[in-house]
C-alpha positions in Angstrom: -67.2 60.7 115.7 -64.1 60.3 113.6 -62.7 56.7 113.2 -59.6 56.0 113.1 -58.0 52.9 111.4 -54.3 53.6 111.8 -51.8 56.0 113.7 -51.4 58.0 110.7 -54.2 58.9 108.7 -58.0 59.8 110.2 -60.9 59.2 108.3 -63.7 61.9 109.4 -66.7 62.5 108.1 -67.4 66.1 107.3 -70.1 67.0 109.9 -68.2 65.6 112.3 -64.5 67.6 111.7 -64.5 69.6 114.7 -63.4 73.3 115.0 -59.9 72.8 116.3 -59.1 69.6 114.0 -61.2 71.4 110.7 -58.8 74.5 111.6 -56.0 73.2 111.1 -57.2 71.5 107.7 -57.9 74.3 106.3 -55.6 76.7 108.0 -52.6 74.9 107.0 -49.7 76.5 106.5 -50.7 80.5 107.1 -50.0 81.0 110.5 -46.2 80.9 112.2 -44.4 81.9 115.1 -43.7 85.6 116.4 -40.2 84.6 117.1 -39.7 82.9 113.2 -41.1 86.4 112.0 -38.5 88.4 114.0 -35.8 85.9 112.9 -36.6 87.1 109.4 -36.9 90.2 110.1 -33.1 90.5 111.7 -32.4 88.6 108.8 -33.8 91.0 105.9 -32.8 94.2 108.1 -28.9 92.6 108.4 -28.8 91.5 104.9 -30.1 95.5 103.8 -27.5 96.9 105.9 -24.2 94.7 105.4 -25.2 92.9 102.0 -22.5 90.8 100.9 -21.3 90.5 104.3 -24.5 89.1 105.9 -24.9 86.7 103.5 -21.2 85.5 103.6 -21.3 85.3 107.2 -24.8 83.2 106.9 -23.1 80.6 104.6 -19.9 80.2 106.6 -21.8 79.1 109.1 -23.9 76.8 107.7 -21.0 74.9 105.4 -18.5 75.1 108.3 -15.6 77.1 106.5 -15.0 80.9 105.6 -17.0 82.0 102.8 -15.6 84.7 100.6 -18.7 87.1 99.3 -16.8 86.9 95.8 -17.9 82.8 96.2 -22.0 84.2 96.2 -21.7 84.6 92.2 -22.0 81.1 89.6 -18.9 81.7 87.3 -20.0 81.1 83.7 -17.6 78.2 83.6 -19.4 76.6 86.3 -22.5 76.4 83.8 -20.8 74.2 81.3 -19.6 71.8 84.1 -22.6 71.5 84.8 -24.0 70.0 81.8 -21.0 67.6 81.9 -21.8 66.2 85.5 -25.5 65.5 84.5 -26.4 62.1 83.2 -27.7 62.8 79.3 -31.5 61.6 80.3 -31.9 64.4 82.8 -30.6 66.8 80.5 -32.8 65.4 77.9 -35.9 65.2 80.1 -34.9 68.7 81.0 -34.7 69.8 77.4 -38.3 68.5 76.9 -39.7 70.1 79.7 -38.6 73.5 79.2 -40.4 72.9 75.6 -43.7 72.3 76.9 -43.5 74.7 79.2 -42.5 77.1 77.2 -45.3 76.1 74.1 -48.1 77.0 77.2 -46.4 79.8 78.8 -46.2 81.3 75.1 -50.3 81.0 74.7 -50.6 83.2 77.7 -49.4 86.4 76.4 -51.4 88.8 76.1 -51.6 91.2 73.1 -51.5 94.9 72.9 -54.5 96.9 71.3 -55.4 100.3 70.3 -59.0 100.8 69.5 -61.7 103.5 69.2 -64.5 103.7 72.2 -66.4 105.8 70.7 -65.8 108.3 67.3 -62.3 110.4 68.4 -62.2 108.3 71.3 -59.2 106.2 71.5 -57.8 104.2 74.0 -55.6 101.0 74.0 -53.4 98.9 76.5 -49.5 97.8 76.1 -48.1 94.9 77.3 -44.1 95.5 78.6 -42.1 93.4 80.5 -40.3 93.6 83.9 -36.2 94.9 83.5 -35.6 92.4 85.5 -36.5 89.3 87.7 -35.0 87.3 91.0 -36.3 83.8 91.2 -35.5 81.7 93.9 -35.5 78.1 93.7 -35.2 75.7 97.1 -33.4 73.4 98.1 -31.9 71.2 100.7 -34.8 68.5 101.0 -33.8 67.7 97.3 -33.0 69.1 94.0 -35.5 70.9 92.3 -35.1 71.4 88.8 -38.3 71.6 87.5 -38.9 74.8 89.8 -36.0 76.4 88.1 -38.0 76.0 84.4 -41.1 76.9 85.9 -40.3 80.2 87.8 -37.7 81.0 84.9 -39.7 80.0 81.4 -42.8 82.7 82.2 -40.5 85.6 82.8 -38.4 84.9 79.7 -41.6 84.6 77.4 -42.6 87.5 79.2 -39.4 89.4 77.4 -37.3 89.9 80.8 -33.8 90.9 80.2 -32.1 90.1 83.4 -33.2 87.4 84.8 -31.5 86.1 88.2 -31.7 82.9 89.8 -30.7 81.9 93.5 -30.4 78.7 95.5 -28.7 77.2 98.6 -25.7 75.5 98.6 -25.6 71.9 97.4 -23.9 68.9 99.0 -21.9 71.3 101.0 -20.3 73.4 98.4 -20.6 76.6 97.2 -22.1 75.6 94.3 -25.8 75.2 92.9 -27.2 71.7 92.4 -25.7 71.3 88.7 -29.3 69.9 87.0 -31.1 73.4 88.8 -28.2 75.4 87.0 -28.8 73.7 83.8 -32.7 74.2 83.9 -32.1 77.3 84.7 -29.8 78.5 82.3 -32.2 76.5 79.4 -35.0 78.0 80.8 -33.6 81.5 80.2 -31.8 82.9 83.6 -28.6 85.3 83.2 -27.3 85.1 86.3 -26.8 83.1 88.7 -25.8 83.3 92.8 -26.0 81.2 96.0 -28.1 82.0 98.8 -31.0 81.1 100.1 -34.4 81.4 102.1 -34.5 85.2 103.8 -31.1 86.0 102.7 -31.6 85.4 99.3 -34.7 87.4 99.0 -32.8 90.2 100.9 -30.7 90.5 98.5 -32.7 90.7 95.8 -35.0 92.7 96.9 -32.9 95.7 98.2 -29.5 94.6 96.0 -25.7 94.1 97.3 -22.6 95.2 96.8 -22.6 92.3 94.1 -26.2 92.0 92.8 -28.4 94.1 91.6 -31.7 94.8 92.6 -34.8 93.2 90.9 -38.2 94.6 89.9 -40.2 91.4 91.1 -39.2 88.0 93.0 -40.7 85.0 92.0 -40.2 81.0 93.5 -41.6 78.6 96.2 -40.1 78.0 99.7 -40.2 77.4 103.1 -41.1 79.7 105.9 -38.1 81.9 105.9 -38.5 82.4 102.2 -42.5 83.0 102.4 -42.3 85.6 105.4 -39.4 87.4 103.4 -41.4 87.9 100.6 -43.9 89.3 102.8 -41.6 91.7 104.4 -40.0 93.7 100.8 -43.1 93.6 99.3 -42.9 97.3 99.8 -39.6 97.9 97.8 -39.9 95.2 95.6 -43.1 92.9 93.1 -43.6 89.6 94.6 -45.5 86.5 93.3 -47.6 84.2 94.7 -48.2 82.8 98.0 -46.3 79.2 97.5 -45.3 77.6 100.6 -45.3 74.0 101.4 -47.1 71.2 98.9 -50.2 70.4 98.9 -53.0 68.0 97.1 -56.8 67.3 97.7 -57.6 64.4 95.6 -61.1 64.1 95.3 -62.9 60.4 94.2 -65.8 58.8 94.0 -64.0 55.2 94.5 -64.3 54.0 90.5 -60.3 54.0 90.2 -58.2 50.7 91.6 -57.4 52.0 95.3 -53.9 51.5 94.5 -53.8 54.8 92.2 -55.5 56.9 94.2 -53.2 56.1 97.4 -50.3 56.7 94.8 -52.1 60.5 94.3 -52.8 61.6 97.7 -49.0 60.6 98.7 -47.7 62.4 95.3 -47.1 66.0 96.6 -47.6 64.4 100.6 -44.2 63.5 100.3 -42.4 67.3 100.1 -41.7 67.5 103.0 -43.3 67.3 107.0 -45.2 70.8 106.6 -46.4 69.6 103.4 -50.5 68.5 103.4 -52.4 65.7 101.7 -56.6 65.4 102.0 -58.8 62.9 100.0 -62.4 63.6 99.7 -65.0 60.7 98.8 -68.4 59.6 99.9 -68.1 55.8 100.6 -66.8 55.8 104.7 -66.1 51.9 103.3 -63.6 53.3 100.9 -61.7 55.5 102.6 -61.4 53.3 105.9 -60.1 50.9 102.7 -57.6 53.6 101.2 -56.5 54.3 105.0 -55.5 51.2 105.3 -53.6 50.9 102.0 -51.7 54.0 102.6 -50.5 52.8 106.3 -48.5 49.9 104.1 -47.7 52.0 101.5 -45.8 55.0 103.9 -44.2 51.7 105.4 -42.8 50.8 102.3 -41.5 54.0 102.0 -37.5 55.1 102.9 -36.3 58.0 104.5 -37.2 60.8 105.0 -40.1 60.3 103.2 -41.9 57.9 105.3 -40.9 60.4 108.3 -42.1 63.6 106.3 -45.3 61.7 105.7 -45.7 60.8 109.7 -45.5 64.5 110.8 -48.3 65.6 108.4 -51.2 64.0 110.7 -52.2 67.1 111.8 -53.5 68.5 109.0 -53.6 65.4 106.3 -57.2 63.6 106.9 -59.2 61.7 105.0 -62.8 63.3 104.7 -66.2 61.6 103.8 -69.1 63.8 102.4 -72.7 62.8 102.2 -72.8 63.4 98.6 -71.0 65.0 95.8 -72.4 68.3 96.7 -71.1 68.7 99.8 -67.3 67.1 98.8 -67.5 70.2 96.0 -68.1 72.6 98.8 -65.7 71.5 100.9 -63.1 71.8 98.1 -63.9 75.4 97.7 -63.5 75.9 101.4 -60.3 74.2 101.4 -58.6 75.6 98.0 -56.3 72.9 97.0 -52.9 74.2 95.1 -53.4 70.8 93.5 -57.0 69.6 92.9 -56.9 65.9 91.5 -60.4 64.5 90.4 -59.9 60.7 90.3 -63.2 58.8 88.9 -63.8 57.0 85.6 -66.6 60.0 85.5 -63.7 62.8 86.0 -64.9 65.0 82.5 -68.0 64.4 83.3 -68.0 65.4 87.2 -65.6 69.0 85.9 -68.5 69.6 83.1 -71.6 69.0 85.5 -69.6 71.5 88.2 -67.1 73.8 86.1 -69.4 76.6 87.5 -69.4 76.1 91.2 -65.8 74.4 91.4 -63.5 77.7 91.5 -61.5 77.6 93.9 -58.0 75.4 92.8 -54.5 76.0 91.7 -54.7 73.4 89.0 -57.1 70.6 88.0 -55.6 67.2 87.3 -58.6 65.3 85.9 -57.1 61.5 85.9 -53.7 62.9 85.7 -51.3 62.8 88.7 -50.0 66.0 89.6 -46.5 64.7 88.8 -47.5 65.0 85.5 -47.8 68.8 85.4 -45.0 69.3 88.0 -42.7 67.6 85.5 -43.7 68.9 82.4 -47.4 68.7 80.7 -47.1 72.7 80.2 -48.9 74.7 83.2 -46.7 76.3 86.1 -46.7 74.5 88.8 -45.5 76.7 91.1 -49.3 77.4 92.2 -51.0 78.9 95.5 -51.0 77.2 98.8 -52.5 77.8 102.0 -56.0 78.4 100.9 -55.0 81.2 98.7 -56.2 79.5 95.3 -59.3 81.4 96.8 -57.9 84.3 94.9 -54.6 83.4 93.2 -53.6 81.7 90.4 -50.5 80.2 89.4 -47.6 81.8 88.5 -47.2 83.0 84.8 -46.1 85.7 82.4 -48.9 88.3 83.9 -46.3 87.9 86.6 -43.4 89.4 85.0 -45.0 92.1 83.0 -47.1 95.4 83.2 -50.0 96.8 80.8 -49.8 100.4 81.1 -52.6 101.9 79.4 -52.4 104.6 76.0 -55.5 107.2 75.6 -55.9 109.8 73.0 -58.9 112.2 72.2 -59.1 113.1 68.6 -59.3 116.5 66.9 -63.1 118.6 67.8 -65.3 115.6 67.3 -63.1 113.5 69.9 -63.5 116.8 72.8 -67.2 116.8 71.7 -67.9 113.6 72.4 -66.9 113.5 76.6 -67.4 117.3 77.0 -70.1 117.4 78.8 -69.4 114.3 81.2 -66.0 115.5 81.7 -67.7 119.0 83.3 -70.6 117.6 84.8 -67.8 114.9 86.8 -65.7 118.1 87.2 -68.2 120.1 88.6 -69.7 117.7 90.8 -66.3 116.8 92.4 -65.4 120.2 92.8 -62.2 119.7 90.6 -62.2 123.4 88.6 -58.8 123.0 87.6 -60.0 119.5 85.8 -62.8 121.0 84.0 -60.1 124.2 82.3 -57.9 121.5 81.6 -60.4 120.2 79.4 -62.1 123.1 78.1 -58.9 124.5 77.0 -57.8 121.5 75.3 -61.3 121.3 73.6 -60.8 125.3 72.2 -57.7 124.9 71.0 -59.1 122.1 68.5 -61.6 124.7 67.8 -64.8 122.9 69.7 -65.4 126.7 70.3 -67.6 125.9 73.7 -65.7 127.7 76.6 -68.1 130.5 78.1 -71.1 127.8 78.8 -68.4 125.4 81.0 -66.7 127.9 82.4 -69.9 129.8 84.4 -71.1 126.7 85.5 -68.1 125.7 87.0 -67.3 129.2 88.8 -70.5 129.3 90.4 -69.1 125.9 91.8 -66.3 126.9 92.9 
């Protein structure tokens, strides 16, 4: 039986956690509403049709004044107003981040190669970038920044030329939140427009009368932004599935209780559909951490301490019977953040590096601020469970590797002859195997009446 200590946060241990309550642990954030899906659907469908228009119409009625469509575009003056409004330490701390992100985002590229299989047997792999990219980046909740650098750094290391950011009005204006518009525009992006959520991927998706189309659409959000991702995923390269925040911090209670509170509230706070679970094996401990936490949300001020409320539901923390079985269950669950908090944490990643698979990103000791705000990784990272078989979002995202192959003068033809016609004629693909075997005379292999019988009596 689960115990709980406070009106917020459960403490269960893990052969207890019950169908229903386990469900919606480890369900979190993948199911929604037929009538939200049709809302997005209208919403794609209107902004396909009418473009400019729809979206127009959309912000007019959420800022309470007539939007013109010519108002959807950033004017390059706005960029260097920008910088002016900003205080000079968040430009600064911007300016650093977009280094370090940059620095790892640059170890990631792959390199092209061209090399011989076998002799006259050549094959090799390029690497090309994306035309162009459409990032979104939320907000409304708060300013985000650091999203901008993330979605924005990987697709100009990747070598995109167009690269488009969009985001909701801020503070009632047509206007985007002027440190979002600076990342941005250090981070890379070209263009810049404001929209949001379903409209915004819309647009980008199947274009405007005022924006282009992209080839791939990149960026977290909320529900409206996740399901119109899934909808243009037919016309259009999408990312990741990113919805709301979400941490597991796992700990075997050798860290002051203070600091791991401090974690499992870290990416808690988002926003109500975000999700916080701690994983440990004392029941002692986390009764102990559930108590700390109850102060700590009180201390809080809105709307965090509200956002943190509404998680119930799916936050919990869980206690194991041994390390084991806390390692399974984080596989099950597939944090987007994974935090290992224990004076042991190397050692605990070495002993299980092999069985511990399923995770966004590892913070070992490290809050997951740290990497959201600069340490180098993307953070903009699976959610949901997905981590199963995602990863984070990075320059693989905004480039292709089309692949090069080249047979060589007779000894190249000599070499695959006789697969290719065996394959051929086993398929019952004639046409592949004359293909081939007139290639292979006219480098003078000189082998055409022994393929060709076989193949007719085939065929």
């Amino acid at each position: 039986m689960s115990r709980k200590v406070s009106s917020l946060f459960q403490v269960v241990r893990l052969e207890e956690l019950d169908g229903e309550r386990r469900s919606a642990i480890i369900d979190r954030g993948r199911t929604f509403s037929e009538d939200l899906l049709k809302r997005v659907r209208e919403i794609v469908e209107d902004v396909r049709r009418r473009g400019d228009d729809s979206i127009a119409e959309f912000l007019s009625e959420q800022l309470g004044r007539r939007v013109r469509a010519d108002e959807i575009l950033v004017k390059r003056e706005m960029i260097g107003k920008a910088y002016k409004r900003l205080d000079r330490r968040v430009v600064s701390a911007i300016r650093h981040m977009v280094r370090n992100v940059m620095k790892f985002h640059r170890l990631q590229m792959p390199k092209p190669f061209f090399v011989e299989i076998e002799r006259g047997v050549r094959a090799g792999q390029l690497v090309i970038p994306l035309d162009s990219a459409g990032l979104y980046v939320p907000a409304g909740k708060a300013a985000y920044p650091s999203v901008a650098v993330m979605v924005a750094v990987p697709a100009k290391v990747a070598g995109v030329d167009r690269i488009v950011l969009a985001s909701p009005p801020w503070d009632g204006e047509m206007a985007i939140e002027p440190a979002t518009l600076v990342a941005g525009q250090m981070s890379g992006a070209t263009e810049f427009y404001v929209m949001g959520g379903a409209h915004a991927v819309a647009a980008l998706a199947y274009g405007t009368q005022r924006i282009r189309r992209v080839d791939c659409i990149a960026g977290p959000g909320g529900p409206f932004t996740y399901l119109a991702k899934e909808l243009v995923r037919d016309v259009v390269r999408t990312d990741i599935p990113a919805g709301p925040s979400e941490s597991l911090v796992l700990t075997d209670g050798t860290l002051p209780l203070e600091v791991v509170c401090w974690d499992f509230l870290n990416e808690a706070e988002h926003g109500p559909d975000s999700t916080a679970v701690l994983v440990c094996t004392s029941e002692d401990f986390a009764l102990r951490v559930a108590e700390k936490l109850e102060e700590m949300v009180e201390s809080l001020t809105p709307p965090r301490k509200e956002y943190l409320i509404q998680q119930r539901e799916r936050s919990a923390i869980v206690v194991c019977r041994d390390l084991e079985s806390a390692i399974r269950f984080v596989n099950e669950f597939a944090p987007e953040h994974l935090v290992i908090d224990s004076r042991h944490a190397s050692r605990i990643f070495r002993r299980y590096r092999r069985v511990l698979r399923n995770f966004g990103t590892l913070c070992m000791n490290t809050p997951s601020v740290a990497g959201s705000y600069g340490i180098g990784p993307n953070s903009t990272l699976p959610t949901g469970g997905y981590a199963r078989f995602y990863s984070g979002l990075s320059v693989d995202n905004f480039l292709k590797r089309p692949t090069v192959e080249e047979l060589r003068g007779v000894r190249g033809y000599r070499a695959l002859y006789e697969t290719v016609l065996t394959l051929a004629e086993h398929e019952g693909f004639p046409s592949h195997a004359e293909a081939y075997r007139s290639r292979a005379n006219f480098v003078g292999l000189g082998v055409r009446a022994r393929g060709r019988s076989r193949v007719s009596k085939k065929s």
